[in-house]
N, C-alpha and C positions, 0 to 999 in steps of 0.2 A: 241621559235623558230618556224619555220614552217613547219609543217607536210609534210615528204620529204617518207616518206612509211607506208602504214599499212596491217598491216600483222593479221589475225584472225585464231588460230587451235585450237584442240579440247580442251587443256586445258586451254588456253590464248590468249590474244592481243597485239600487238604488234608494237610500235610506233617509227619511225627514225624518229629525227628531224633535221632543218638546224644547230641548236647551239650545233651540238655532241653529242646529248641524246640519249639515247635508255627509252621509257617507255614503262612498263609492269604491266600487271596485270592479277591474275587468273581471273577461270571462274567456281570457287567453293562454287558460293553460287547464289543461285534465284535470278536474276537478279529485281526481280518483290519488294525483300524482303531485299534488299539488302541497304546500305544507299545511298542517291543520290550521293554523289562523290566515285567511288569505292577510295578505297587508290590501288597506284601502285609503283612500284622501277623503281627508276631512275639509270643509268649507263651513267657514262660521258665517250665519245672514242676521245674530245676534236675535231673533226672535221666534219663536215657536213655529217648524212649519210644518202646516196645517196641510198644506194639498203641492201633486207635485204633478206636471207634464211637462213630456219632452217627445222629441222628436221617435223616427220608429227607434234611430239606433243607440238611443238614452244620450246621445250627446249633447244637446242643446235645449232649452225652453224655458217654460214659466213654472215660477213658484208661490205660493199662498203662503204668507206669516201671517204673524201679529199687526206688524206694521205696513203690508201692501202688496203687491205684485212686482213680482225681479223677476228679469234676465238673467238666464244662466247658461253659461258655456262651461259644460264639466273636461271637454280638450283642453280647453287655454285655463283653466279653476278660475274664471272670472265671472264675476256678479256685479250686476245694478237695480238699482230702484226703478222703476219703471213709472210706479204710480203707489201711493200713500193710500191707507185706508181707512183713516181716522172721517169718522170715528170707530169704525167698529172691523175687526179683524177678517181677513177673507182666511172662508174655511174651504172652500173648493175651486177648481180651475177643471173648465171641460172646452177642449176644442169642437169646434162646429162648422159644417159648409164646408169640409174638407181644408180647412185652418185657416179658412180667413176670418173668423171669427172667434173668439173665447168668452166665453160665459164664467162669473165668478160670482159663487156665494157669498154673504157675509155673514157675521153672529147675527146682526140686528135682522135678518130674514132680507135684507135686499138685496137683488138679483142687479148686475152689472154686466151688459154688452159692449163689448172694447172691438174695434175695428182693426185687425190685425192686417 
């Protein structure tokens, strides 16, 4: 699919695609030393995702598809639905207030504040 985010912290990389992926990979060995295709884990969220935030050390947060805002812990590779966004796809996730707050775009131009 096609590279719809990328995301770079201190201990990883982090790839949303249009086909539902989430790809990831540490950043725990010498880049220099390391083999030419790093290996990385794949997480399917089954819908296009659109925007990605996590925490500083890319372990944990929110993701934006087609279908709504997940939960995602890239430690444990486990995800949930958080919230549905029907009708209309969230394209962006921005924390605010130092995270207690998240701000989420959608196609149809509506702007969404969630109480974190």
């Amino acid at each position: 699919g096609e590279i719809m985010n990328l995301r770079c912290y201190q201990q990883r990389t982090v790839i949303g695609s249009s086909d539902g992926n989430i790809y990831f990979w540490n950043h725990n060995t010498n880049i220099l030393q390391s083999e030419p295709n790093p290996s990385f884990v794949r997480m399917n969220l089954y819908y296009s995702v659109n925007s990605l935030y996590f925490d500083e050390e890319g372990c944990e947060g929110v993701v934006g598809t087609g279908e709504g805002l997940y939960y995602v812990n890239l430690e444990e590779q486990f995800h949930s639905l958080l919230a549905g966004s029907s009708p209309s796809p969230v394209v962006m996730v921005k924390s605010l207030n130092n995270n207690q707050f998240l701000l989420t775009s959608h196609a149809s131009g509506r702007l969404k504040l969630w109480n974190i």
